[in-house]
C-alpha angles and dihedrals in degrees: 000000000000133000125203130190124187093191086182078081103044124070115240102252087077094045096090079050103055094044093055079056091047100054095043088067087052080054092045096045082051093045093055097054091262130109113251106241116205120192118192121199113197112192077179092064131075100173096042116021091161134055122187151172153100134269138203133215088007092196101060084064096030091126098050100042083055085054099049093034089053096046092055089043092053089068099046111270132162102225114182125190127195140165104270133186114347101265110258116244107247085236092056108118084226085065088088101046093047092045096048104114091195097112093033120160097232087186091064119124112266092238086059095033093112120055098218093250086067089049097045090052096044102047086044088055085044092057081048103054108034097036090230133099114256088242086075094061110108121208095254121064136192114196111202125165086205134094098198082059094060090047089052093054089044081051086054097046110020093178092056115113141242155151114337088225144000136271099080110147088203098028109191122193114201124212091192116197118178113288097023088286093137135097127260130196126208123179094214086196111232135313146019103292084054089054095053105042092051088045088047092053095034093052084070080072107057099224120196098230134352114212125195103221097193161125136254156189105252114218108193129078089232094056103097112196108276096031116125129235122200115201111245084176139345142236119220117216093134102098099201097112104022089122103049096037119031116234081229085065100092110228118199136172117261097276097218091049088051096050095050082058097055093042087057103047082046096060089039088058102229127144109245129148126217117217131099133323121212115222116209138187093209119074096196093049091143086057075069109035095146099064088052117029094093087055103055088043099056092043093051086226119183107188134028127212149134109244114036103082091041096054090047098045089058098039074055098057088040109051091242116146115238162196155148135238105179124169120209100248095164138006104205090176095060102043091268101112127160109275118173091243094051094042093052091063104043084052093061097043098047116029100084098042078050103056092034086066092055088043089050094041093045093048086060089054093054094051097036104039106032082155101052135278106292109260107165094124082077099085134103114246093252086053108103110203120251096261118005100106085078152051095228099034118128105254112256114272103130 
């Protein structure tokens, strides 16, 4: 049955109300087999008066469907839900055909990014590779390819939870807080097809921030073993997305979550350098050097590993905001390779400073930004924003 809500005629104070009422008929459209279709009606927007789409598995994104649904509400919208298509069965030979991202509208509204094929299949593959429902996944997300890292944040938080048994190859350990506030890790395993495929299935969840938690070649003589490094910019020579996103398409880290990071090294005191990492396939790049050296000459690079640009080109894609904390763990350039003596004990020195300044950054956002990092600089310029049409318009978060 649907449900409509013109909140231009109700006072606030019903608004978190109605949208309880609103997302129970999502629940109840799930739980009948159907997709739950929103329609959203904006009098605020000349571009894009009406929003609309269909959603699967409504509870693993309640809280950010409250969040969006409110936002719109709050400046008068008239938002309907109904029950939409029957959901299609994952073994249903259509499945590849309505999950193929090849003709992709890049410009659609975050809130609709995802058809609810995509979000069935990925939550699904979410559920695979970390050993824990989707429901667990918190808003705001650490990657680490590191398993003393991950003992470091249990270590943080005993009672978080994780997979019921071993064996994950993407094993992910949730600090849950009310309202999905809290902080999940993920080891992402190495390398940039790991990367991708983790950032392809977690973008169905619309998480508030994705941190690399990491380590790194240092490039620099002036880089000492230990000392961080933040991505101002990245260079691909990962490959894994060349033919979705050009490598003439320039990919940054979310400059606000990025200042927060360097604020907070600063008042810690640690050495660390901003500048571009270069993101490579090949673990053993400086057995080549010499099929990439111009390369990371030309790009001033600072920092070499296999995960960053890849994160952040998806988070990219996907409207995700991202950024990298690597710590110089080797400087093959400068006779200090890794050698399994030397790494030990940077291991042990570093890994739970490491993990306390991502804690520490991540708790800001969550007091600054309640509503998400701003992100409005990812848009194409035919986009219009969500509200800016209009005096009284929400501002654009969806």
């Amino acid at each position: 049955m649907a449900v409509t809500v013109d909140f231009s005629l109700i006072p606030d104070s019903q608004h978190a109300a109605e949208i309880e009422r609103l997302y129970g008929a999502m629940e109840a459209a799930d739980q009948a087999g159907r997709y739950p279709q929103v329609m959203v009606e904006r009098p605020w927007s000349v571009d894009n008066p009406v929003l609309e789409g269909e959603f699967a598995v409504p509870r693993a994104i309640r809280w950010y469907l409250e969040r969006e649904l409110g936002r719109l509400a709050a400046g008068g919208a008239r938002i309907s839900v109904s029950p939409g298509r029957a959901a299609l069965d994952l073994h249903d030979p259509e499945l590849g055909a309505a999950v193929d991202e090849t003709r992709w509208d890049l410009r659609r509204k975050k809130l609709f990014l995802f058809g609810p094929e995509r979000m069935a299949l990925s939550i699904d593959r979410l559920q695979h590779y970390t050993g824990t429902q989707a429901e667990m996944f918190q808003r705001y997300v650490l990657f680490t390819n590191y398993a003393w890292h991950v003992e470091e944040f249990r270590a943080a938080f005993p009672e978080c939870a994780g997979p019921a048994a071993d064996g994950r190859q993407m094993p992910a350990w949730h600090h849950v807080l009310p309202g999905r506030t809290g902080i999940t890790m993920v080891n992402i395993g190495v390398g940039p097809s790991n990367a991708k495929t983790i950032m392809d299935h977690l973008a169905v969840l619309r998480p508030d921030l994705v941190l690399m938690v990491g380590h790194c070649a240092g490039l620099r003589n002036h880089q000492d073993i230990g000392d961080l490094v933040l991505a101002t910019g990245y260079m691909r020579d990962d490959r894994v997305l060349d033919d979705m996103l050009p490598l003439s398409v320039p990919v940054v880290p979310n400059h606000t979550l990025n200042t927060l990071l360097l604020r907070e090294l600063t008042a810690r005191g640690l050495r660390s350098r901003m500048g571009v990492v270069f993101t490579t396939t090949n673990r053993n790049w400086e057995l080549h050097l010499a099929m990439v050296e111009d390369r990371l000459r030309v790009s001033r690079a600072v920092a070499v590993d296999m995960e960053s640009a890849t994160v952040a080109a998806s988070g990219f894609r996907y409207r995700v905001p991202t950024a990298t904390l690597l710590a110089v763990s080797d400087k093959p350039l400068h006779a200090r390779p890794k050698i399994s003596a030397d790494a030990q004990g940077f291991y042990a020195a570093s890994r739970r400073q490491h993990i306390e300044i991502a804690l520490s950054v991540v708790d800001k956002v969550r007091k600054l930004y309640p509503g998400g990092l701003p992100t409005a600089d990812l848009r194409s310029p035919d986009e219009p924003l969500l509200g800016v049409t209009g005096t009284t318009a929400p501002p654009d978060r969806a």
